[in-house]
C-alpha positions as CSV (number, residue, x, y, z in Angstrom):
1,X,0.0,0.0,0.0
2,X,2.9,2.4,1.2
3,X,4.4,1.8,-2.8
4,X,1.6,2.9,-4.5
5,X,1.0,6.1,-2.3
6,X,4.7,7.1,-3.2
7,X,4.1,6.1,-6.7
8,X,1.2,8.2,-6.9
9,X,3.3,11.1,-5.4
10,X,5.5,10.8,-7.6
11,X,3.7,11.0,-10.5
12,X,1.7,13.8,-8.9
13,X,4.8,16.0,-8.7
14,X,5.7,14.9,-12.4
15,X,2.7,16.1,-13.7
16,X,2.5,19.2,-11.5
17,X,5.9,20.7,-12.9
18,X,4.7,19.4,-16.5
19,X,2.4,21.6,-16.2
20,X,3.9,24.4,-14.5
21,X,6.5,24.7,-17.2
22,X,4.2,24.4,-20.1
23,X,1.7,27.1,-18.8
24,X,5.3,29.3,-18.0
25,X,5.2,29.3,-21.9
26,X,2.1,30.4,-23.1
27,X,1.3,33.8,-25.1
28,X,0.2,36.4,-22.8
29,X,-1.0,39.9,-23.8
30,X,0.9,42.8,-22.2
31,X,-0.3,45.8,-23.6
32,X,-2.1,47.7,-26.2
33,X,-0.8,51.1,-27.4
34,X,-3.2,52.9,-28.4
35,X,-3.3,55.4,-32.2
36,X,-5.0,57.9,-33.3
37,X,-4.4,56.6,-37.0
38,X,-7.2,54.3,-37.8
39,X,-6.0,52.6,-40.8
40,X,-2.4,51.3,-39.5
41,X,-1.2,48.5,-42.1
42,X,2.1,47.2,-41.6
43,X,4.2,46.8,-38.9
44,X,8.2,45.5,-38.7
45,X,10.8,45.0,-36.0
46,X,14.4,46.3,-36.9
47,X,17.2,47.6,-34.1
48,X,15.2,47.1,-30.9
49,X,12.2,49.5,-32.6
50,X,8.4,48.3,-33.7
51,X,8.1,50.8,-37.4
52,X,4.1,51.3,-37.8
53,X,2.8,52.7,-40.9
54,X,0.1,54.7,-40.8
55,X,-1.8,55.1,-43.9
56,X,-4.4,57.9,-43.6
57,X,-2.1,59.9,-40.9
58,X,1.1,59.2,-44.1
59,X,3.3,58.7,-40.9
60,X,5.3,56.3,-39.5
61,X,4.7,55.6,-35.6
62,X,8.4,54.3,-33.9
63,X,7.9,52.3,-30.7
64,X,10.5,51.0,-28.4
65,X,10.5,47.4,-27.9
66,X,12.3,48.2,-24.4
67,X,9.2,50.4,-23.0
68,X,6.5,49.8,-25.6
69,X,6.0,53.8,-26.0
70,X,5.9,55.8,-28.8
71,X,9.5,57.8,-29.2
72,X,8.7,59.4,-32.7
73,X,6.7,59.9,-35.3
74,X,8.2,60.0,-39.0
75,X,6.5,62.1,-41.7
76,X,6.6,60.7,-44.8
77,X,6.1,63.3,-47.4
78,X,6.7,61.4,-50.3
79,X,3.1,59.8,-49.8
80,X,1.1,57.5,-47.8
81,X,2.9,54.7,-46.5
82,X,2.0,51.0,-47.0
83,X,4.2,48.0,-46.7
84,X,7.7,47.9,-44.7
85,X,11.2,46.4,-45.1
86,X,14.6,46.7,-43.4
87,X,17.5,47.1,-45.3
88,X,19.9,45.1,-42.7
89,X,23.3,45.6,-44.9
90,X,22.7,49.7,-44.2
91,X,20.6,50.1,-41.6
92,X,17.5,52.0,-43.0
93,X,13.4,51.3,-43.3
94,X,12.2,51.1,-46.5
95,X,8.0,52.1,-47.2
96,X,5.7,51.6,-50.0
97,X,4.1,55.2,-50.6
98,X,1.6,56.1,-53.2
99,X,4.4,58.2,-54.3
100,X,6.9,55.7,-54.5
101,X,9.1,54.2,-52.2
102,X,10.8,56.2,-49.4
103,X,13.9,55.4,-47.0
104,X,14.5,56.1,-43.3
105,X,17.5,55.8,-40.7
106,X,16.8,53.0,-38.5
107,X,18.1,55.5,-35.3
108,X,17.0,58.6,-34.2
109,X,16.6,60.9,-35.4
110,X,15.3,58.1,-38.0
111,X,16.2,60.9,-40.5
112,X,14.8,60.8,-44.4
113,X,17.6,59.2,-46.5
114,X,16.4,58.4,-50.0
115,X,13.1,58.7,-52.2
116,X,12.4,57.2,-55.2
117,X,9.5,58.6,-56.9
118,X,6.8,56.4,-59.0
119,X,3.7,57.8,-60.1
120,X,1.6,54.5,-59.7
121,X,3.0,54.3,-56.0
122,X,3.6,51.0,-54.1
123,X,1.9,48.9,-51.4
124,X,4.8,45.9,-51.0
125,X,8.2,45.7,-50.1
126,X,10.7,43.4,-49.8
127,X,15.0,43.9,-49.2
128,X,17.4,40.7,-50.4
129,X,20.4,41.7,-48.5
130,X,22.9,39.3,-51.3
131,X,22.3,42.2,-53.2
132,X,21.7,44.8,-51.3
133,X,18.1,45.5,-53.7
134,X,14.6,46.6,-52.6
135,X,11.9,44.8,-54.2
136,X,8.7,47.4,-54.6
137,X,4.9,46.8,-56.3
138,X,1.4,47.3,-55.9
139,X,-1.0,45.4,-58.3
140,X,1.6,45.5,-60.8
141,X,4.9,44.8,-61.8
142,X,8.0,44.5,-59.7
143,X,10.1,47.5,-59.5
144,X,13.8,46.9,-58.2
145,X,16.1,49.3,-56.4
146,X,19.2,50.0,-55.8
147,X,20.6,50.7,-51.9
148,X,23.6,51.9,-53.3
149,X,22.7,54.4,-55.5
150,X,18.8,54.6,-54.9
151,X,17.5,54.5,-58.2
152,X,15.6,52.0,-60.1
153,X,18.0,49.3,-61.1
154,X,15.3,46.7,-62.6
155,X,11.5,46.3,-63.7
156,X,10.3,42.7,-63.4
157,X,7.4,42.4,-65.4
158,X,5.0,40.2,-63.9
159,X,1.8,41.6,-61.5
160,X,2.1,40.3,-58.3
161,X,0.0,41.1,-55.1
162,X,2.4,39.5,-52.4
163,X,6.5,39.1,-52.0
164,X,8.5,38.1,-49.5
165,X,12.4,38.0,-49.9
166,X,14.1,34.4,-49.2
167,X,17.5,35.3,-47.8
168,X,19.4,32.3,-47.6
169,X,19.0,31.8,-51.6
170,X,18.7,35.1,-52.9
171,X,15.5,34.5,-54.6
172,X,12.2,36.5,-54.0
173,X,9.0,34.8,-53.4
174,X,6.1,36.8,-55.1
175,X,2.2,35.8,-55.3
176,X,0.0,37.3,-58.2
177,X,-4.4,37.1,-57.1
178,X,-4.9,38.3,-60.8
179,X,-3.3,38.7,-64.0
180,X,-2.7,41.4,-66.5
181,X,-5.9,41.0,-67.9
182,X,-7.8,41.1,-64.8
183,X,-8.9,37.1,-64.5
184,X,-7.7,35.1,-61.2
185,X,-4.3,32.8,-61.0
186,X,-3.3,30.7,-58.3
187,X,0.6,31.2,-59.2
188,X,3.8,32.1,-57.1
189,X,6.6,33.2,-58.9
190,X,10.1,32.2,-57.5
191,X,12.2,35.5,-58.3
192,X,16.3,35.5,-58.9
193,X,17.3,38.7,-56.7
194,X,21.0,38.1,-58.6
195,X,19.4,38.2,-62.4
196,X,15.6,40.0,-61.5
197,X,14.0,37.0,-63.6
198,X,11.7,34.6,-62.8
199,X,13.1,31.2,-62.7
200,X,10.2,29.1,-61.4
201,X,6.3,29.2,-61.7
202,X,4.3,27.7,-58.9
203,X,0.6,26.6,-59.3
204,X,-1.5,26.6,-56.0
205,X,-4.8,24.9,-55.5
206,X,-6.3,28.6,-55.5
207,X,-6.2,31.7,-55.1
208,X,-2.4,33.0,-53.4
209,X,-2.6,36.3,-50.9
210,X,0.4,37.1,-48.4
211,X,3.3,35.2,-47.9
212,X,6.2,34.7,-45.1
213,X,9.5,33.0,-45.4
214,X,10.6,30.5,-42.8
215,X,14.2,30.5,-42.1
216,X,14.4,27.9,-40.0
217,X,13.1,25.0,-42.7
218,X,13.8,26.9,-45.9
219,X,10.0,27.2,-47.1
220,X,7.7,29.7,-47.8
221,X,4.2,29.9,-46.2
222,X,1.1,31.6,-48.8
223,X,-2.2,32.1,-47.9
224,X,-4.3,30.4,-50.2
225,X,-8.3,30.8,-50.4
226,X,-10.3,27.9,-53.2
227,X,-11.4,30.2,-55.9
228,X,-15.4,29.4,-54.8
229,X,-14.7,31.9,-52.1
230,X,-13.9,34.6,-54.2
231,X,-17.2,33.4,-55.9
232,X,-19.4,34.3,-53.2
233,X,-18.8,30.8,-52.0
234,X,-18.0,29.7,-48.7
235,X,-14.8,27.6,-49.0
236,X,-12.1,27.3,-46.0
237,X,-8.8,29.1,-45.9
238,X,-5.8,27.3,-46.0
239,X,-1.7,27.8,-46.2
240,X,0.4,26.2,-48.7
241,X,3.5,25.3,-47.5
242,X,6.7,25.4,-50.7
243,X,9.9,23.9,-50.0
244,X,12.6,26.9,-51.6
245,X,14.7,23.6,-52.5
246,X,12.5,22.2,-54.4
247,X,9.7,25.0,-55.5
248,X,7.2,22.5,-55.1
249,X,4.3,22.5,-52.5
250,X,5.0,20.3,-49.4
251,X,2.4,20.6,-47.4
252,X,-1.0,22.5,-46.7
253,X,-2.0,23.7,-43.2
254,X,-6.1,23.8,-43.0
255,X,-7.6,26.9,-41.6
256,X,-11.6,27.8,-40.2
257,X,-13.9,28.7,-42.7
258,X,-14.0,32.0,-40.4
259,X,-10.8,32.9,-40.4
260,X,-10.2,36.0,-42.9
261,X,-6.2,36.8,-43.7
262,X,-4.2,39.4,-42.3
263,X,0.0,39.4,-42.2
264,X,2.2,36.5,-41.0
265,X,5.7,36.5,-39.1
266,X,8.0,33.8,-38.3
267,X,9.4,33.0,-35.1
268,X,12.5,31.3,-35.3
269,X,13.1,30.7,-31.6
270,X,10.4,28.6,-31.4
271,X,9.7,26.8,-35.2
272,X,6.3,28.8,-35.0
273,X,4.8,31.3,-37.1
274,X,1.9,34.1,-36.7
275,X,-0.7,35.1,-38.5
276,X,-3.1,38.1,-37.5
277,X,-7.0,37.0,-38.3
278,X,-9.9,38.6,-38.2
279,X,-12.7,35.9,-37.3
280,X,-16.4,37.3,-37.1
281,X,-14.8,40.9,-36.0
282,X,-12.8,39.0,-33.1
283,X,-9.2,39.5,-33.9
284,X,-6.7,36.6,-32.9
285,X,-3.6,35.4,-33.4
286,X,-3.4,31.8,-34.6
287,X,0.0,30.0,-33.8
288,X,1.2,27.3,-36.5
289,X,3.9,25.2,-36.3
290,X,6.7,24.7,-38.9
291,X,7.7,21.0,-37.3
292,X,3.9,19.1,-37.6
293,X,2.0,22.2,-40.4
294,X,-0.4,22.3,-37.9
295,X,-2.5,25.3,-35.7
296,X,-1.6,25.1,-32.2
297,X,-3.6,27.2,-30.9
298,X,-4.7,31.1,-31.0
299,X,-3.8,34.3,-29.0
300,X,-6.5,37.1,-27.8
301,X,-5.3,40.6,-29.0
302,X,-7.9,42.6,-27.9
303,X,-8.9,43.8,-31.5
304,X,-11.6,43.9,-34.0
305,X,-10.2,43.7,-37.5
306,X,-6.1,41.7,-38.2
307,X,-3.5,43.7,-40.2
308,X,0.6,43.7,-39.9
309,X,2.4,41.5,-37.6
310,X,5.4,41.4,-36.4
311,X,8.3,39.1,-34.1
312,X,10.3,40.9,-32.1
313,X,13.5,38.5,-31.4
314,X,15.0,40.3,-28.7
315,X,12.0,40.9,-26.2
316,X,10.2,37.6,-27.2
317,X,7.1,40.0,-28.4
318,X,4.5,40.0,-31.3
319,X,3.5,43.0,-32.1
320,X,0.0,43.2,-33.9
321,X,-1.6,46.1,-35.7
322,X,-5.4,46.8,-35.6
323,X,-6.1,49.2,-38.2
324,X,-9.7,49.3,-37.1
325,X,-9.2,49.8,-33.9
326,X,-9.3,47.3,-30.7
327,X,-12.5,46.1,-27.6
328,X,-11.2,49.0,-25.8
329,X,-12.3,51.6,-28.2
330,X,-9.5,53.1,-29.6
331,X,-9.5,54.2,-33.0
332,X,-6.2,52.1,-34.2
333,X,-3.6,50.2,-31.5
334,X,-0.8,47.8,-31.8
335,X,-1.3,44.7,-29.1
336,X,1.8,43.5,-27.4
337,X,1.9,39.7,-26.8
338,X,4.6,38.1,-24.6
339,X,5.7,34.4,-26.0
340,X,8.7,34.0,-24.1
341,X,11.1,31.1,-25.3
342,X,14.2,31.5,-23.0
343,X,14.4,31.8,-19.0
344,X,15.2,35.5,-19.1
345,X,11.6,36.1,-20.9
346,X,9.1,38.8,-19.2
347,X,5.6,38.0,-18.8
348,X,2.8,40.3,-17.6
349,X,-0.7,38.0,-17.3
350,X,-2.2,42.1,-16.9
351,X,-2.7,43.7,-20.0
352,X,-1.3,47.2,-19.2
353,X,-2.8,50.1,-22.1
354,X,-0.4,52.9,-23.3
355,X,-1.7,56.6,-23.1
356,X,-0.6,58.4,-26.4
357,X,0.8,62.1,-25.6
358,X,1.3,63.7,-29.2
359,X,4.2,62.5,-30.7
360,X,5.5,60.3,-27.2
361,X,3.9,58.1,-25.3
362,X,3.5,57.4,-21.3
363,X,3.1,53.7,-20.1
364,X,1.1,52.8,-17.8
365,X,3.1,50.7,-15.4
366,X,2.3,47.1,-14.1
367,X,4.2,44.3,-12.1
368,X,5.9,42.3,-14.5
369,X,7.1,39.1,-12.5
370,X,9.9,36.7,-14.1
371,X,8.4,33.2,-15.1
372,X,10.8,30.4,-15.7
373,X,10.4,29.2,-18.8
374,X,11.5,25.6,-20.3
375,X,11.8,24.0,-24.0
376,X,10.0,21.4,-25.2
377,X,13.5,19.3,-25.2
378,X,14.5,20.2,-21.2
379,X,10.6,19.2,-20.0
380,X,11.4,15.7,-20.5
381,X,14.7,16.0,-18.6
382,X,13.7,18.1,-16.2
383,X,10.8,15.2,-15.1
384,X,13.2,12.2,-15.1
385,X,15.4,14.4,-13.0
386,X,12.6,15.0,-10.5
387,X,11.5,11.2,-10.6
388,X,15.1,10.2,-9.9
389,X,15.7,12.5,-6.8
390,X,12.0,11.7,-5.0
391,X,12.9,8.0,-5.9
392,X,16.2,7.9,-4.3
393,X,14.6,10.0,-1.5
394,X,11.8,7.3,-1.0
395,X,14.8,4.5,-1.4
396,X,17.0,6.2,1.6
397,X,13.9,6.8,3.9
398,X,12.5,2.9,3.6
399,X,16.2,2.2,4.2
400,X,17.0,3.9,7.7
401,X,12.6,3.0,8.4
402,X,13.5,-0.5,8.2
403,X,14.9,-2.9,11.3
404,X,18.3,-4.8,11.3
């Protein structure tokens, strides 16, 4: 009788750290900063600041991933801004305008540095930092340019409605919803950054949107939607998984019918990626992993309608952007999400909301206690450790309990 009421113990204590270590890792949302910008559309982490475009106000908001306040508030006269990408080989933010595409310091005073004028503006951008280009479109051909010089270097023909920029191969990823002549296409185009040519033709199963790149595996994640949706139909969402080795599609990740796309980002600490949805005006987060191609699970972010997302590497932080505004009223707000993956990781289970003040911002401060945090690989070690010390502890007990 005495064994099994230590064996029950022991598994007790087992499952009790289990799950203290796996609830140590979930998502939490931290705060919600707050905009007067209704329309924000893309957001992008770069040297320890969150860069928020702000369509209607033709800003960009800069946040500090350190405090999660607003320290500045680039103008961007060139036109409104759109899509964002981070030119890592010189340090600068790159924007879509409807004036063309418009450069940026990536430190304050995050001063103008380039503008490159188009008359049919741009909504997406991409940077391959092999060759040090910026990839720029909107409903229309690809447009390359320059860092070096700043000037248009390229013009790749094809219309494409989504790009993302594959930096272990040099080769840009670029989705087209329609064609030239207006009718619908389920094709992604595999890019050369080195040559600006296509070199590969993808056919989905329907209808491509956004896309992210996944650095960890080497593939490239599109959001797909069957073409009877675009119909009037009612047809599920899903994500097409292509290997960049093989430019073939390698897997498809099934979505709710409710779901409706916003951006994606990839977390490369934990083999995960993000996407910001919008189901029946509740926005969420839903987590997918890169290892299985399946949801895990989805985050609350407070919000009412998905747009850019972002991973912030060094704070372990999404950052999601709703452009038409959030539960708590506010007219546009980025949500803050802890998902810490390493033991120095912050986690606030209060979500704290950040007054604007003009062009700053004022937080307003809440405990943040220290979790410890564990990997999926350590949990299993961490138990067997456990049930050897209480075993050996039960062992030397009986042992001194029991007469000579």
């Amino acid at each position: 009788m005495k064994v099994k009421i230590w064996k029950a113990s022991l598994l007790l204590i087992v499952i009790f750290m289990l799950s203290a270590a796996t609830s140590a890792r979930a998502a939490t949302l931290t705060t919600i900063i707050p905009s007067p910008t209704i329309d924000q559309t893309s957001v992008l982490y770069a040297n320890g600041y969150i860069f928020v475009s702000g369509y209607t106000g033709g800003d960009i908001e800069v946040i500090s991933d350190a405090t999660n306040a607003k320290v500045a508030d680039i103008q961007v006269y060139l036109g409104a801004p759109y899509g964002l990408a981070y030119d890592s080989n010189k340090g600068e933010i790159w924007a879509a305008t409807t004036g063309g595409a418009a450069a940026f310091s990536d430190v304050p005073p995050f001063n103008s540095v380039a503008n490159v004028t188009d008359t049919n503006g741009f909504e997406l951008a991409a940077f391959d930092a092999k060759t040090g280009e910026v990839f720029m479109a909107f409903n229309g051909p690809i447009t390359v340019i320059s860092d070096n010089t700043n000037t248009v270097t390229a013009t790749i023909t094809q219309s494409v409605d989504g790009i993302v920029d594959d930096s272990a191969k040099g080769e840009v990823f670029a989705s087209q919803y329609l064609d030239e002549s207006g009718l619908s296409t389920g094709n992604v185009y595999v890019i050369s950054a080195q040559t600006n040519t296509v070199t590969a033709t993808i056919a989905l199963t329907g209808v491509p949107g956004s896309l992210v790149y996944d650095s960890g595996k080497g593939e490239i994640f599109v959001q797909n939607s069957l073409p009877t949706y675009n119909l009037g139909g009612a047809s599920p969402f899903n994500l097409q998984v292509i290997s960049d080795s093989t430019n073939k599609v390698v897997a498809t990740v099934n979505l709710s019918a409710s779901d409706i796309f916003g951006d994606m980002a990839y977390n490369a600490n934990k083999d995960e990626l993000y996407m910001n949805s919008r189901a029946y005006l509740n926005a969420t987060i839903i987590t997918i992993s890169d290892k299985t191609n399946s949801v895990l699970g989805t985050i609350n972010d407070n919000g009412t309608s998905a747009g850019g997302i972002a991973y912030d590497s060094a704070t372990s932080s999404i950052y999601a952007v709703n452009y038409e505004g959030d539960a708590a009223g506010y007219l546009g707000s980025v949500a803050v999400i802890s998902d810490p993956s390493s033991s120095s990781s912050v986690s606030n289970p209060t979500p704290t909301v950040t007054a604007s003040t003009g062009t700053s911002s004022t937080a307003i401060p809440t405990s943040t206690p220290k979790v410890p945090e564990f990997s999926n690989t350590v949990l299993p070690l961490v138990a067997a450790a456990i049930a050897t010390v209480t075993l050996f502890a039960i062992v030397a007990t009986k042992k001194k309990t029991v007469p000579k």
